[in-house]
Phi, psi and omega in degrees: 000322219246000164296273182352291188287348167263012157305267186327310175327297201297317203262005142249345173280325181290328178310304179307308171321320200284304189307318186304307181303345218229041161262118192297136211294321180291018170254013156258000176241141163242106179325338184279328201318121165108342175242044179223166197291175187222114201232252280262110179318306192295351168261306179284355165090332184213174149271113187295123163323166204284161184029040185254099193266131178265171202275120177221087188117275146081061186247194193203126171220082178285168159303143170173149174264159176329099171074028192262170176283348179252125173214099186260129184187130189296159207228090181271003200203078178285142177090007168279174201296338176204033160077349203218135193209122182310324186290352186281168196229359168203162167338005228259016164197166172230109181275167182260351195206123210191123181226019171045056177224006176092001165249228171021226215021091216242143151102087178251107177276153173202136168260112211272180147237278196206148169083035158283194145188177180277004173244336178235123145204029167269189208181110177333093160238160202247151193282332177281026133235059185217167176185154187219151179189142154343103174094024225186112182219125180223130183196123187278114159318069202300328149335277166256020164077023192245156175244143204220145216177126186210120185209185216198142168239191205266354116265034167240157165251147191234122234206119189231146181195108177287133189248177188269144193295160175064351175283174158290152151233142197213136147177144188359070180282067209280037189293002157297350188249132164211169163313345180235165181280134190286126188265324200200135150202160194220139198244043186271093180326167153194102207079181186260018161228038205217104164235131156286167157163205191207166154277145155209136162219252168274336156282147123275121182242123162257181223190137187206094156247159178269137164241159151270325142312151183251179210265140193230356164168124183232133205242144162264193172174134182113186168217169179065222183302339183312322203295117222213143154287167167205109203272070193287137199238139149327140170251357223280319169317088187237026187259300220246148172281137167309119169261136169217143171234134201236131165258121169295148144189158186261018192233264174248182176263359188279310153312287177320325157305315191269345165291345190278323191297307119008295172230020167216010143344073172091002173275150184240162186317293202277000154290277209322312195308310208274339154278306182324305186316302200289350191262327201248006155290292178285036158285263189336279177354321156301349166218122189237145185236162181240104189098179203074142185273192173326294209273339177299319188287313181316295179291351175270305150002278171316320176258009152280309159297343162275300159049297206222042180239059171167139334294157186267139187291139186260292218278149190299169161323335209247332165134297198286159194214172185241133194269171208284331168258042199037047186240147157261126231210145167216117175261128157025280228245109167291146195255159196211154191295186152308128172293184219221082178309278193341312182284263193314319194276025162286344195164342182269320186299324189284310150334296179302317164322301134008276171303302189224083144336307216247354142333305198277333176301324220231357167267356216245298183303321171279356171265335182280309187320319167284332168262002161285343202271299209286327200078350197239152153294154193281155138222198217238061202044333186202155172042172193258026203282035184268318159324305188262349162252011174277288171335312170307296170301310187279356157265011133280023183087000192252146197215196171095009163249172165271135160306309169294299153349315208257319179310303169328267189329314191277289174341296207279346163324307202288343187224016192223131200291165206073006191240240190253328146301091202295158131107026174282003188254338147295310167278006137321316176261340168264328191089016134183188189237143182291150146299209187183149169309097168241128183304302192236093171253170212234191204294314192264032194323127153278126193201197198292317199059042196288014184255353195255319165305320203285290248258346173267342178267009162270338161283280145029251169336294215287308181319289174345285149341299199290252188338343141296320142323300172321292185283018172042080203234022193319309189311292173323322199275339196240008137316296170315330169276340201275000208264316212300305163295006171311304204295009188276334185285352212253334178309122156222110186347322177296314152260343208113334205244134157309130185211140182277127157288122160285188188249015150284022166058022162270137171290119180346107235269152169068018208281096209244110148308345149187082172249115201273123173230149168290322198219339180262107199106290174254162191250130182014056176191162170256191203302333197270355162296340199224357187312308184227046155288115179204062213277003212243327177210041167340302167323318157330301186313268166335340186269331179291331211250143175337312193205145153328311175294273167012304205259333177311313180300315193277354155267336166293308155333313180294312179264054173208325182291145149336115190280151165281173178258331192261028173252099237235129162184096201348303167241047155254130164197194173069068223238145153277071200096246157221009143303140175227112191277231236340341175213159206310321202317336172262011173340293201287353190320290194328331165312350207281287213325332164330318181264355160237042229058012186232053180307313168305327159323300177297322154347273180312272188339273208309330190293323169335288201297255247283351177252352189239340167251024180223139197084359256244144145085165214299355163262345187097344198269348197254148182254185200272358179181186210279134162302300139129053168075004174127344179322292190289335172301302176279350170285332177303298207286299210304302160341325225229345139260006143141354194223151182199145198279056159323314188212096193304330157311331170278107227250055154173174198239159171283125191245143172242202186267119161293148179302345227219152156277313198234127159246129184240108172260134173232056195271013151209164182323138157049034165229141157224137174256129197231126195218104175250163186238161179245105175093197188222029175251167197291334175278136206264128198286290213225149182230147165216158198239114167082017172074013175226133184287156175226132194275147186085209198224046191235130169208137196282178190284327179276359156274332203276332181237350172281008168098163166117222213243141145245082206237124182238134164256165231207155187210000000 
């Protein structure tokens, strides 16, 4: 008997072993990740003011594919950071469009029975009846008694909804409402299985949806924003769910027809879930890890998959998209929105660039296409950074743009006033840019931000340069590098810290290094947040301070002095010290000790950061700060696989101890690459490529992806 029963055992741990191996990568990701509050003072760093939500995560988790036009997803909350807030307890749309930034969520569907009105028809629902997965958003409707079931192409939304047998089925078109302000709208049945019309907020986006019901009657009701379509369906069907599949386009709603046609045409609901799935397994897949536990897998999934929802597809099936200068045009290329620069080209662009090559190419094309409208490349809320990620792709090889054009463009940025560096023509001539007098400025000081622009439009240059080079630009090349050392004007010997210059070149007067401004001095961050960007010339960086040991001290500091409590500014938050992970500008610190030798240090910090700021707060869902289109999501893959785009212009990576014993890349044909670690200690012995040591702690972009061994060993 007592065989028998270590029989079984063994023969049920290999089953479980088998089931574990043959588990799919999209069943580790969880969509909700990112959308539940950050309460607990001691993560955030303060006590959040009273109805004060800080920003954590500020994700959505609806349906939606890699980069699509479609991001279908519920809306429990308008004007929050991505319309979906975990703590919330009811319902009121289901959008078509979503980047968890305070905008879009547009074409807002809602499905009724009965006992509404046009001002109360949301609906109550509970998280033990809700669900998520890539591609796949399900949640029962406790109001009117329905399950609502949502899955997405890349520009359609497909919408199935059981409704309770013997009810009306009815619902809701609520296009007076979106995240942004509604300028216009329209509404038309056409025929009986169709209704069309359009949104305009800053876009006109129109919309052509199919019901499989036929439609008996379409009414508007209410009035202003109150004002609401309502859509009535045959019921006599009370077995099989109402479908309706709805097509987007930013051209006609005559488009739109032909994108529904196009991709959901004779398809049934759970093929779309099950190709939706299947586009994001042969996402995932491509990195594949070994070791580590469930959640450690989870969270890493997860933040691969947020990843890769942001910039979003403009142009239709058919080619046209409507260009910055309102005309409609069909090109070469599909178009895609603006990337989130500022945020992103730190490590998500560069990922993306990875992953999807020929995505980034054609989001690259579409910025030159858009800066030919402007004379200037497009950027991002802040810095020029479409420089270090245009560079970046072409000396990693991605191509398939014009190169010269986009060379044009970011050049007239870097020198020419009016465009997309503001107060560029001051910084030319001093070499950096000033601050201005304020007696008493306070966290929403309106200014310059001018130590966070001079030290980002000094990579900025250095990003160029490398593209000047590259494209044999010598003149150019060596303006740009000597431009490179600006941030060198902004140092001051005294504290240590980059600090604003007035514009007689005195240093600001009154100076608390750490106290956090949106523009003043600094862009959403203080002085120990912004010190030691120089990702172009670190040594530099170091060379400025007495000694190595010197700069060793002003980094134990940064992840030791104490954050204030009252020192309050919404996204900054979630701190090492006065590091601050909630928000992007200090990412790469962690990374500094690397360079001074003292690697094991950079160690410590990042395992800090990758076990204690993802996942976070009393559901596990919440991250330390806005994902930001995906930022804080790749800092998470890049960390947690052993390497990071320290200076994202540059076509190599930092490598530290993976979170994983075995990472397996699988990014360009019949070549695979594999990085494995050895032992569990914070210190890295050895790096080796092919079984050949590689000196420092740099391995180029064409080792990382041309296939072999990478193996570090740790002590």
């Amino acid at each position: 008997m007592r065989k028998t029963v270590c029989i079984l055992i063994v023969l049920f741990s290999v089953l479980a072993a088998c089931t574990h191996s043959n588990k799919k990568f999209t069943q580790y990701v969880n969509p909700f990740l990112g959308t539940a509050p950050l309460q607990d003072s001691i993560d955030c760093g303060y006590n959040p003011p009273k109805d004060w939500r800080v920003w954590a995560g500020l994700t959505y988790p609806g349906a939606s594919l890699p980069n699509a036009m479609v991001q279908l997803s519920p809306v429990t909350e308008w004007h929050s950071g991505a319309g979906y807030e975990y703590e919330d307890t009811v319902i009121y749309a289901f959008t078509h469009t979503n980047k968890g930034h305070w905008n879009l969520c547009h074409i807002p569907l809602f499905p009724v029975t009965e006992n509404f009105t046009s001002d109360d028809f949301a609906s109550a629902f509970s998280h033990k009846n809700e669900s998520a997965e890539p591609g796949y958003y399900q949640v029962y409707l406790k109001r009117y008694g329905i399950n609502a079931e949502l899955t997405t192409t890349l520009r359609c939304g497909f919408h199935s909804y059981h409704y309770p047998k013997g009810k009306p089925q009815k619902l809701i078109v609520n296009l007076a409402q979106s995240n942004e302000r509604v300028q216009d709208w329209h509404i038309e049945q056409d025929g009986d299985h169709v209704f069309k019309g359009f949104q305009k907020t800053g876009d006109k986006i129109f919309f052509y949806a199919e019901t499989n019901r036929t439609i008996v009657n379409l009414e508007t009701t209410g009035d202003g924003s109150r004002k609401v379509a309502v859509v009535s369906f045959d019921n006599s069907d009370s077995e099989n769910p109402v479908e309706i599949k709805l097509a987007l386009s930013f051209v006609s709603a005559e488009n739109a027809r032909q994108n529904l046609e196009a991709e959901l045409s004779g398809k049934s609901f759970s093929q779309v879930k099950e190709e939706a799935s299947q586009t994001w397994e042969n996402l995932l897949s491509k990195i594949k890890v070994t070791g580590g536990s469930e959640r450690e897998k989870e969270l890493f999934y997860s933040s691969l998959y947020r990843s890769f929802l942001w910039p979003a597809l403009r142009s239709d099936v058919n080619g046209d998209f409507t260009d910055t200068a309102g005309k409609v045009v069909n090109k070469s290329f599909r178009y895609y929105t603006n990337p989130s620069l500022w945020d992103t080209y730190r490590n998500k662009l560069v990922l993306l660039g990875m992953l999807a090559p020929d995505v980034t190419s054609d989001v690259i094309q579409s910025l030159i296409d858009k800066g030919e409208n402007s004379g200037f490349m497009p950027t991002f809320f802040h810095g020029d950074h479409a420089a270090p990620f245009i560079a970046g792709c072409y000396l990693r090889g991605i191509k398939g743009y014009d190169i010269d054009k986009a060379y044009e463009l970011l050049l007239n940025n870097a020198t020419k006033e009016g465009g997309t560096r503001p107060y560029i023509s001051e910084y030319i001539a001093k070499g950096y840019i000033s601050t201005p007098v304020v007696e008493h400025p306070h966290v929403e000081t309106k200014a310059k931000a001018g130590v966070t622009k001079t030290l980002e439009y000094a990579y900025d240059d250095y990003s160029l340069a490398l593209l000047a080079n590259a494209l044999g630009k010598n003149g150019d090349y060596e303006m740009l590098m000597k431009r490179s050392r600006n941030y060198k004007n902004l140092f001051d010997p005294s504290s240590g810290l980059m600090r604003g210059r007035l514009e007689n070149g005195d240093w600001v007067n009154n100076f608390n290094p750490e106290y956090p401004y949106y523009e003043y001095m600094y862009r959403e961050a203080n002085a120990w947040q912004s010190s030691f960007f120089a990702p172009h010339d670190t040594k530099g960086l170091i060379s400025l301070y007495s000694s190595e040991a010197a700069f060793e001290n002003k980094l134990d500091s940064l992840f030791s002095i104490p954050w204030k409590g009252n020192y309050i500014a919404r996204n900054v938050s979630s701190f090492i010290g006065q590091y601050c992970h909630g928000n992007q500008p200090d990412h790469s610190f962690p990374y500094l000790y690397t360079f001074i030798g003292k690697q094991e240090k950079s160690q410590v910090v990042l395992d800090s950061i990758l076990n204690r700021f993802y996942g976070m707060g009393e559901h596990d869902l919440a991250l330390c700060g806005m994902d930001d289109a995906g930022e804080m999501s790749s800092w998470y893959v890049f960390a947690a696989m052993g390497f990071y785009p320290y200076s994202p212009a540059d076509a190599e990576y930092i490598v530290s101890v993976p979170l994983f014993d075995k990472v397996e890349l699988a990014l360009e044909e019949a070549k695979n690459t594999v990085i494995r670690k050895e032992n569990s200690g914070n210190k890295i012995q050895d790096i080796t490529f092919e079984n050949s040591r590689i000196s420092g702690y740099f391995i180029s972009h064409e080792q990382l992806v041309g296939g072999g061994t990478i193996l570090i060993k740790t002590e």
